[in-house]
N, C-alpha and C positions, 0 to 999 in steps of 0.2 A: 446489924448493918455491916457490908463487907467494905474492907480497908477498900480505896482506889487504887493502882498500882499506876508506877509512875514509870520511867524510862528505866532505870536502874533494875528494878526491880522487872518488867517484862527481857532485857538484856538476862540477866540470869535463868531465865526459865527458859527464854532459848537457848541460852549457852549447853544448859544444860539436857534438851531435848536434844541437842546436837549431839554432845557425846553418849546419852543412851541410844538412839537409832544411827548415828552416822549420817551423812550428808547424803549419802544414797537413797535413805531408805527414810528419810524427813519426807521429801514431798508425797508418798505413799500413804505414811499415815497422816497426814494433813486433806488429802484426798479421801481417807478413809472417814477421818474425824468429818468433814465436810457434808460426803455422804448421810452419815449418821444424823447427823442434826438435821438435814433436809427430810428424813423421812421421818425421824422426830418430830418433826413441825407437821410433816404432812396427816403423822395419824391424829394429831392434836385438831387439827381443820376437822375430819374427817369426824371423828368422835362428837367434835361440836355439830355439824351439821346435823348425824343422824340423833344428836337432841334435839334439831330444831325439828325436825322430820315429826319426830314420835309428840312432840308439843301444839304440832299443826294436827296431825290426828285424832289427842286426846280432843282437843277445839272444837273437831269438825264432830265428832260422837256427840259432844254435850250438847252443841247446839242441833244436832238429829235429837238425842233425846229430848230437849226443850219443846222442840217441836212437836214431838209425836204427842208430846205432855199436853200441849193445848190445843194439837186437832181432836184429842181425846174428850174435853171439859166443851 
């Protein structure tokens, strides 16, 4: 389980992003980081759906084969 992080502790992690990128160059990769996770999320969606896709097809087969199974008997 991960610690919570409290005021203190998020203040130093900026502090500290400040002085590795500079105040210039913060809202860029926070833009960047934002980015990222957006498309993160989006192929996560995307991945789920085409499971539901290919779970809807197995569906539709078995119930074709069920069928063909007792127009046959």
């Amino acid at each position: 389980m991960l610690p919570s992080l409290g005021g203190q502790e998020l203040f130093i992690i900026l502090f500290l992003a400040l002085l590795l990128f500079g105040a210039k160059r913060l809202p860029e990769v926070g833009a960047g980081l934002g980015k990222g996770i957006k498309s993160f999320k989006e192929a996560l969606r995307s991945a789920d759906v085409k499971e539901d896709l290919e779970k809807l097809e197995n569906q539709k087969e078995e119930k074709s084969k069920t069928q063909e199974t007792s127009n046959k008997v």
